[in-house]
TILOTOR-399664 format. One record per residue (C-alpha): residue number from 1; residue in one letter; chain; x, y, z. Coordinates in nm, 2 decimals, decimal comma, padded with zeros to 4 digits. Each point is the difference from the previous one (the first is absolute). Example, Ala and Ser with C-alpha at 12.3 -4.5 7.8 and 13.67 -1.06 7.14 Angstrom:
TILOTOR-399664
PT | nuba | banu | keke | x | y | z
PT | 1 | A | A | 01,23 | -00,45 | 00,78
PT | 2 | S | A | 00,14 | 00,34 | -00,07
***
This chain:
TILOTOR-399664
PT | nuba | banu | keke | x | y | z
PT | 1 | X | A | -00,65 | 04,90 | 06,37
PT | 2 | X | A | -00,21 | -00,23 | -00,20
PT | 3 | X | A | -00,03 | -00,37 | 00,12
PT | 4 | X | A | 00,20 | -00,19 | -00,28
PT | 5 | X | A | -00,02 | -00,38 | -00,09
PT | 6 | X | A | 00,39 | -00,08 | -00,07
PT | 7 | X | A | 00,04 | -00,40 | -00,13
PT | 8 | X | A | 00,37 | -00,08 | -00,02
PT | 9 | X | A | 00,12 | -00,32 | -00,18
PT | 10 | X | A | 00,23 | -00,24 | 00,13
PT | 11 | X | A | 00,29 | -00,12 | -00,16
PT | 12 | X | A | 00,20 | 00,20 | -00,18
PT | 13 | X | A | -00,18 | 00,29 | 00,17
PT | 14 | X | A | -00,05 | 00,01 | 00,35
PT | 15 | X | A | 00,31 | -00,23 | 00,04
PT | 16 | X | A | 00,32 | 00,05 | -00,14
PT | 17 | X | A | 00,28 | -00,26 | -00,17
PT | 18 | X | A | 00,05 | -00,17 | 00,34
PT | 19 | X | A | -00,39 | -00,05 | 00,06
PT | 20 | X | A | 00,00 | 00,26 | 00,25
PT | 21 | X | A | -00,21 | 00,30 | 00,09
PT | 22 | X | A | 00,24 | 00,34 | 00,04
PT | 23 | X | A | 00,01 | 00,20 | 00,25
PT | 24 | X | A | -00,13 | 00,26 | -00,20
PT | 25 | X | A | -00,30 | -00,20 | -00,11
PT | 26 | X | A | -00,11 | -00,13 | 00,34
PT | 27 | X | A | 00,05 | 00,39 | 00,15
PT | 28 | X | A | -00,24 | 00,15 | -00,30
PT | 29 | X | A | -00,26 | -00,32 | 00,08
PT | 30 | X | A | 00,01 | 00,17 | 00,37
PT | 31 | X | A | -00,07 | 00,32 | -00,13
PT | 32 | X | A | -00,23 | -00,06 | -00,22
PT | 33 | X | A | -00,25 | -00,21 | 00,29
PT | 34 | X | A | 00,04 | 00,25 | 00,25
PT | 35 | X | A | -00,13 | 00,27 | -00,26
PT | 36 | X | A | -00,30 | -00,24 | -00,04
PT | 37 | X | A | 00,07 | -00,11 | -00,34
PT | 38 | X | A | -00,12 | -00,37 | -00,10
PT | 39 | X | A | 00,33 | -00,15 | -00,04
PT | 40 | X | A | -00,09 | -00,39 | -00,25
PT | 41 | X | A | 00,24 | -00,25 | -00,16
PT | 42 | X | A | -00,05 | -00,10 | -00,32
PT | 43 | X | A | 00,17 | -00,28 | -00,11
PT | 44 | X | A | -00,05 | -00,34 | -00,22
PT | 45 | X | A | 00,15 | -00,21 | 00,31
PT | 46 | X | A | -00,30 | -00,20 | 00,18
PT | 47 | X | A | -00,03 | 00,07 | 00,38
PT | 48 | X | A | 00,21 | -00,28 | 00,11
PT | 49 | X | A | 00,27 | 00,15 | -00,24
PT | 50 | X | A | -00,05 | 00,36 | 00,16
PT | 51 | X | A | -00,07 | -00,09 | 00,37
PT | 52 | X | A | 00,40 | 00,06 | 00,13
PT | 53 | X | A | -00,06 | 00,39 | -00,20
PT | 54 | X | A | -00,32 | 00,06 | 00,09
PT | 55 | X | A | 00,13 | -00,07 | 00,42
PT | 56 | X | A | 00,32 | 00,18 | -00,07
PT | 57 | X | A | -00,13 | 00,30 | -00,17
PT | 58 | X | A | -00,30 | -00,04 | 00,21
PT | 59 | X | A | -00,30 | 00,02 | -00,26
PT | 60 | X | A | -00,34 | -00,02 | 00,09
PT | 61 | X | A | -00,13 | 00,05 | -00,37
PT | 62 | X | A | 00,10 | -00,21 | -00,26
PT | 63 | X | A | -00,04 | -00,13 | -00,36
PT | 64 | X | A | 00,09 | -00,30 | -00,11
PT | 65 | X | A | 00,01 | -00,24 | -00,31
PT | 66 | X | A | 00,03 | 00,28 | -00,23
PT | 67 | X | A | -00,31 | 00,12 | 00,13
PT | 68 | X | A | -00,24 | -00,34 | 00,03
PT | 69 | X | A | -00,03 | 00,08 | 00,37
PT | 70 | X | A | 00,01 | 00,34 | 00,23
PT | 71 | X | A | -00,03 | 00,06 | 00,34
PT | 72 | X | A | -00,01 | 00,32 | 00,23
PT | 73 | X | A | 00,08 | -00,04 | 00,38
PT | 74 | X | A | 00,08 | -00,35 | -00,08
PT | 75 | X | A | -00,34 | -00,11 | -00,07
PT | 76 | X | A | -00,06 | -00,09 | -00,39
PT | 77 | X | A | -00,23 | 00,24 | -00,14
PT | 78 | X | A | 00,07 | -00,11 | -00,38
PT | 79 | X | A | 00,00 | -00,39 | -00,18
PT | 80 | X | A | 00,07 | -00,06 | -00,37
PT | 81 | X | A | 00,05 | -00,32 | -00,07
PT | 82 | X | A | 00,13 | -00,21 | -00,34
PT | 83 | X | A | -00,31 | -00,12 | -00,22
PT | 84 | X | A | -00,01 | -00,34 | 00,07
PT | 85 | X | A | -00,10 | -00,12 | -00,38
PT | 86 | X | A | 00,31 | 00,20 | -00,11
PT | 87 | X | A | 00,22 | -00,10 | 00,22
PT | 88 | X | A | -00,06 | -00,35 | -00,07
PT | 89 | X | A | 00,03 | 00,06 | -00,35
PT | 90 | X | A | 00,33 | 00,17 | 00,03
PT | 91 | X | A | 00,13 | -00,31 | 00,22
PT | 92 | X | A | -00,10 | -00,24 | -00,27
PT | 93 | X | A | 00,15 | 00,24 | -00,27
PT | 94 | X | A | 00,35 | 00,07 | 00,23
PT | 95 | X | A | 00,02 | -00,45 | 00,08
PT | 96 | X | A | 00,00 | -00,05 | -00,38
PT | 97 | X | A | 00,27 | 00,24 | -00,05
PT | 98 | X | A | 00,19 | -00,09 | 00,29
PT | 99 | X | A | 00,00 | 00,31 | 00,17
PT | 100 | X | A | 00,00 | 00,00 | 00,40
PT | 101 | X | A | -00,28 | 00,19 | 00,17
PT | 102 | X | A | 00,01 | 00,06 | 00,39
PT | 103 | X | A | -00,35 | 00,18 | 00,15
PT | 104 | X | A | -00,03 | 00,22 | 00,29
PT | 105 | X | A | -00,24 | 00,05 | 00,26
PT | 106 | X | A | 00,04 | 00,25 | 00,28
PT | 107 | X | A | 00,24 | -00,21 | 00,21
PT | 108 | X | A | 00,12 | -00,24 | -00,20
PT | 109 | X | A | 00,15 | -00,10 | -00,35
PT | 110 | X | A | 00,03 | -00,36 | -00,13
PT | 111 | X | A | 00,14 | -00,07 | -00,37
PT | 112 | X | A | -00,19 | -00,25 | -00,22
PT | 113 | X | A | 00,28 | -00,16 | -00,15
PT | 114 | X | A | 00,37 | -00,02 | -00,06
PT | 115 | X | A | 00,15 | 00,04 | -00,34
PT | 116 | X | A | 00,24 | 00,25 | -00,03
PT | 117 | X | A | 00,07 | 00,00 | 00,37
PT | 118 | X | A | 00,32 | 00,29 | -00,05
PT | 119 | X | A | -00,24 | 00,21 | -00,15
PT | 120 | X | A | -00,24 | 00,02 | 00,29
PT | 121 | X | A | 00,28 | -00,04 | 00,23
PT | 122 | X | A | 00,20 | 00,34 | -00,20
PT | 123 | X | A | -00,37 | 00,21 | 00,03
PT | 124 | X | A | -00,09 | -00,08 | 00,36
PT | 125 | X | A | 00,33 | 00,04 | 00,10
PT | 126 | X | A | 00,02 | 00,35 | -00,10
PT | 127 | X | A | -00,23 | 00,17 | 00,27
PT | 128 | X | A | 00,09 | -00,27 | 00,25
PT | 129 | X | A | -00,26 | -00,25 | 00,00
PT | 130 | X | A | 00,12 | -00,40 | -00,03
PT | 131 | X | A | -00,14 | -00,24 | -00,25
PT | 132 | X | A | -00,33 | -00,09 | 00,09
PT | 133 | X | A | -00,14 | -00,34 | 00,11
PT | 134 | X | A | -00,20 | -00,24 | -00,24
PT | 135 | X | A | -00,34 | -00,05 | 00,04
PT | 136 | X | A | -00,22 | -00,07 | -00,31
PT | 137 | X | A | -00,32 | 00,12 | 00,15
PT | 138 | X | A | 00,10 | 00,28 | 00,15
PT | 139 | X | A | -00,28 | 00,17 | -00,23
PT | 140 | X | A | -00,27 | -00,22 | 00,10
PT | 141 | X | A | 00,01 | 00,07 | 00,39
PT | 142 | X | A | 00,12 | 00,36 | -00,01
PT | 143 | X | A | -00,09 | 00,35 | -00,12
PT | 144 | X | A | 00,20 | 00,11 | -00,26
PT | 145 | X | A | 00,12 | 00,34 | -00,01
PT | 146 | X | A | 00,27 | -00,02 | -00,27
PT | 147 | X | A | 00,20 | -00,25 | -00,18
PT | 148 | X | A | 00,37 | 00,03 | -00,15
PT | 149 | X | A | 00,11 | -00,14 | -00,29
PT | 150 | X | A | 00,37 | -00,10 | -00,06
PT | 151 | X | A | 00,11 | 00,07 | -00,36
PT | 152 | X | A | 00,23 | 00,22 | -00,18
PT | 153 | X | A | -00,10 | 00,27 | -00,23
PT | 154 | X | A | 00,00 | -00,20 | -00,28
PT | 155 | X | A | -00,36 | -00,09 | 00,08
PT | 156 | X | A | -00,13 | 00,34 | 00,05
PT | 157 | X | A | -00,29 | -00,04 | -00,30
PT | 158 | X | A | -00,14 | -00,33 | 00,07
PT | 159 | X | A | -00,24 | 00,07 | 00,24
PT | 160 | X | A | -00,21 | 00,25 | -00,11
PT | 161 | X | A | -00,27 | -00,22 | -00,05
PT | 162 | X | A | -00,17 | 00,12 | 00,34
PT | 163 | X | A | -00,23 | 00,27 | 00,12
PT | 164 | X | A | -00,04 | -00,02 | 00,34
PT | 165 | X | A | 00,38 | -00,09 | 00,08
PT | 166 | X | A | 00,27 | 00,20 | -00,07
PT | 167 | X | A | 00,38 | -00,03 | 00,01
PT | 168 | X | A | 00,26 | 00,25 | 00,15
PT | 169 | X | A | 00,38 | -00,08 | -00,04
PT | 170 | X | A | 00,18 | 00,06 | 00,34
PT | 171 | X | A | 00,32 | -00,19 | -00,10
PT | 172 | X | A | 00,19 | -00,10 | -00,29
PT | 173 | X | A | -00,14 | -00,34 | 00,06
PT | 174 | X | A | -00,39 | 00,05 | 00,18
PT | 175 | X | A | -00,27 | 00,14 | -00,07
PT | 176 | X | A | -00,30 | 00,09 | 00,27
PT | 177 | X | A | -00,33 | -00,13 | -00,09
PT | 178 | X | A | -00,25 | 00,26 | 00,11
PT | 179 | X | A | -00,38 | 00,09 | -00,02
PT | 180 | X | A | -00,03 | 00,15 | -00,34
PT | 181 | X | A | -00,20 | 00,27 | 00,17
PT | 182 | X | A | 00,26 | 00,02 | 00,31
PT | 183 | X | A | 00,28 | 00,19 | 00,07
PT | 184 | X | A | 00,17 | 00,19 | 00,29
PT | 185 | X | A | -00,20 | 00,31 | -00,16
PT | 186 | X | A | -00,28 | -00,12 | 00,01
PT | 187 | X | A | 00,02 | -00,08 | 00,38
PT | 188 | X | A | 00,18 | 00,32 | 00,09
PT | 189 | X | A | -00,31 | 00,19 | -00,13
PT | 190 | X | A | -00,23 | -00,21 | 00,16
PT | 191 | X | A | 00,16 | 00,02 | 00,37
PT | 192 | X | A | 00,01 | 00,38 | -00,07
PT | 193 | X | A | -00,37 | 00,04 | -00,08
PT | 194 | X | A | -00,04 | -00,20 | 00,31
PT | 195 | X | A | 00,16 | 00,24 | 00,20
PT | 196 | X | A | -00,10 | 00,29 | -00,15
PT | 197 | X | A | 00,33 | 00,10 | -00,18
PT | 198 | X | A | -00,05 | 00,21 | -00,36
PT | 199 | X | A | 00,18 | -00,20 | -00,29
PT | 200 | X | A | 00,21 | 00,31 | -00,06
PT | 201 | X | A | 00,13 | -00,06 | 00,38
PT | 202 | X | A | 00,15 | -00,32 | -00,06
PT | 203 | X | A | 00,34 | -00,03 | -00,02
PT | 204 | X | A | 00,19 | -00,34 | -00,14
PT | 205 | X | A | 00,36 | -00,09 | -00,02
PT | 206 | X | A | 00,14 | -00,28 | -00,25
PT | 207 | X | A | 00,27 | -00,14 | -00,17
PT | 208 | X | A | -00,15 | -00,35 | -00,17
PT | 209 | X | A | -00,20 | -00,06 | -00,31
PT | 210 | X | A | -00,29 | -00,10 | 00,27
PT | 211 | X | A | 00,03 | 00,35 | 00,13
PT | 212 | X | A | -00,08 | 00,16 | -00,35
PT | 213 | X | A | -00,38 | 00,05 | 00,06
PT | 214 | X | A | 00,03 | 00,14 | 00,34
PT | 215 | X | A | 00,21 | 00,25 | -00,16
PT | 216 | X | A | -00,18 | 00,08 | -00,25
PT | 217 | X | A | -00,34 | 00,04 | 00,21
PT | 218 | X | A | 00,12 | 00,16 | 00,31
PT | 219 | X | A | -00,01 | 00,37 | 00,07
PT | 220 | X | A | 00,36 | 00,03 | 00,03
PT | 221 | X | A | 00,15 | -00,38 | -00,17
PT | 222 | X | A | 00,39 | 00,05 | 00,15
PT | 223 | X | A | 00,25 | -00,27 | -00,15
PT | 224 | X | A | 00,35 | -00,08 | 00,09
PT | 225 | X | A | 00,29 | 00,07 | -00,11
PT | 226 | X | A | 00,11 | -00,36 | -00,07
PT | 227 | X | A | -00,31 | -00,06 | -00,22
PT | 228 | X | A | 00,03 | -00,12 | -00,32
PT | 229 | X | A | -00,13 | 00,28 | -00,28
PT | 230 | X | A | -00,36 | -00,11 | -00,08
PT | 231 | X | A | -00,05 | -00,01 | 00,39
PT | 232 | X | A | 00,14 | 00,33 | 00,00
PT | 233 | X | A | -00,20 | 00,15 | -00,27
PT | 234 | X | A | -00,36 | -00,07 | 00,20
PT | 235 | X | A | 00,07 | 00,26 | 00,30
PT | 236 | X | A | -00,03 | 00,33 | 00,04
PT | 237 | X | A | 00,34 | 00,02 | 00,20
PT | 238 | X | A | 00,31 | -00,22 | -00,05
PT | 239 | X | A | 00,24 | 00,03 | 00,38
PT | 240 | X | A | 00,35 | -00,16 | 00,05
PT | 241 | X | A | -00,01 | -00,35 | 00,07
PT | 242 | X | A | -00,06 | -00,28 | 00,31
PT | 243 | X | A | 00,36 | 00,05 | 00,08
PT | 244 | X | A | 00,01 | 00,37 | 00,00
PT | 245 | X | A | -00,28 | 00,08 | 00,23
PT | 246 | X | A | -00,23 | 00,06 | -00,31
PT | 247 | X | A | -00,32 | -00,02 | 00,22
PT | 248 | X | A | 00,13 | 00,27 | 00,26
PT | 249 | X | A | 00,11 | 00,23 | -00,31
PT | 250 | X | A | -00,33 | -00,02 | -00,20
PT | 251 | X | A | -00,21 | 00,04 | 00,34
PT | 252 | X | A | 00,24 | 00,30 | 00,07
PT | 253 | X | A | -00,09 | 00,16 | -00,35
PT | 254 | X | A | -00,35 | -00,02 | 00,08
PT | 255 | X | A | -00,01 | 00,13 | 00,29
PT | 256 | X | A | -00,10 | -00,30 | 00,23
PT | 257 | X | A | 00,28 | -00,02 | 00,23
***
């Protein structure tokens, strides 16, 4: 059989309603490594938001920050980071608005300042995560691998002022703030070249609006049952969803497992 690259996003896809992995999933994730596939996350959740999946579903390859960093055997083989000239501009532009902004780097997330609190609270709440701590110059002493920005979508068009930023709604109220040149696809491909994996043998399995390219791009772009439409509309193969052992399903269909 030929050595695949599989990348499986994380909420809403490799775990179900409850935030937790089904049987079914973490039995197909066995099958797949001992048939030698490379088994990746690929998720927008830094690595201090995905450590307690990565141990559980034990991961040795991962993507991160919607794709600003990858690593294979745990050792980080891929950096993208925010332009710095941007980003700054973008803080300036989001203050004067009064739009929060919180900024990641691979193990930790600090928010820049607190206006709509419930908002931020509602978003990071969602996947798990707390509100994060204040720290104003977060940006100046770590590398930035993504930002999110807390607003509804009400304020969808007034950014589009940039061109090495880009913005990728994840929530009702935030956005990611990613490498205009970055995404999960982008790193997928680049981990498989690495490795020696044919783009035609990469398979990728989404249910989020950050999910769209790697669906698009991959050989086989699989999306779940319980996403939305658009998301939907970008693979090649739509399975049942995160509560209804979708992954096992699709991986049955083609022939995987």
């Amino acid at each position: 059989m030929t050595r695949k690259l599989i990348a499986f996003d994380i909420d809403g896809t490799l775990l179900d309603s409850n935030k937790q992995a089904l049987d079914s999933t973490r039995e197909a994730l066995e099958k797949l490594r001992k048939d030698g596939h490379l088994v990746t996350i690929a998720t927008g959740r830094s690595r201090f938001h995905a450590q307690e999946v990565i141990r559980d579903l034990a991961f040795s390859n991962y993507i991160l920050c919607n794709g600003a960093a990858g690593f294979l055997d745990h050792e980080q083989v891929y950096k993208n980071l925010l332009d710095e000239e941007q980003l700054h501009q973008f803080i300036q532009e989001a203050q004067e608005k009064a739009i929060d902004t919180a900024f990641v780097s691979l193990d930790s997330i600090k928010r820049f300042s607190s206006n709509r609190i419930d908002m931020m609270e509602d978003a990071m709440h969602s996947f798990g995560a707390h509100l994060p701590e204040l720290d104003e110059y977060f940006v100046e002493k770590q590398d930035v691998y993504q930002a999110l920005a807390f607003f509804d979508h009400s304020y969808d068009q007034q950014f589009s002022a940039y061109d090495r930023i880009r913005f990728v709604r994840w929530h009702e109220n935030s956005v990611d703030v990613v490498p205009h040149d970055g995404s999960k696809a982008v790193t997928i491909m680049n981990l498989a070249n690495r490795v020696g994996i044919a783009p035609e043998d990469v398979i990728s399995f989404g249910d989020g609006q950050n999910d769209r390219e790697m669906l698009r791009m991959s050989g086989i772009g699989v999306a779940m049952g319980n996403a939305v439409p658009e998301v939907q509309a970008e693979a090649k193969m739509v399975t049942d969803t995160n509560d209804q052992d979708g992954i096992w399903k699709a991986l049955k269909e083609l022939a995987l497992i």
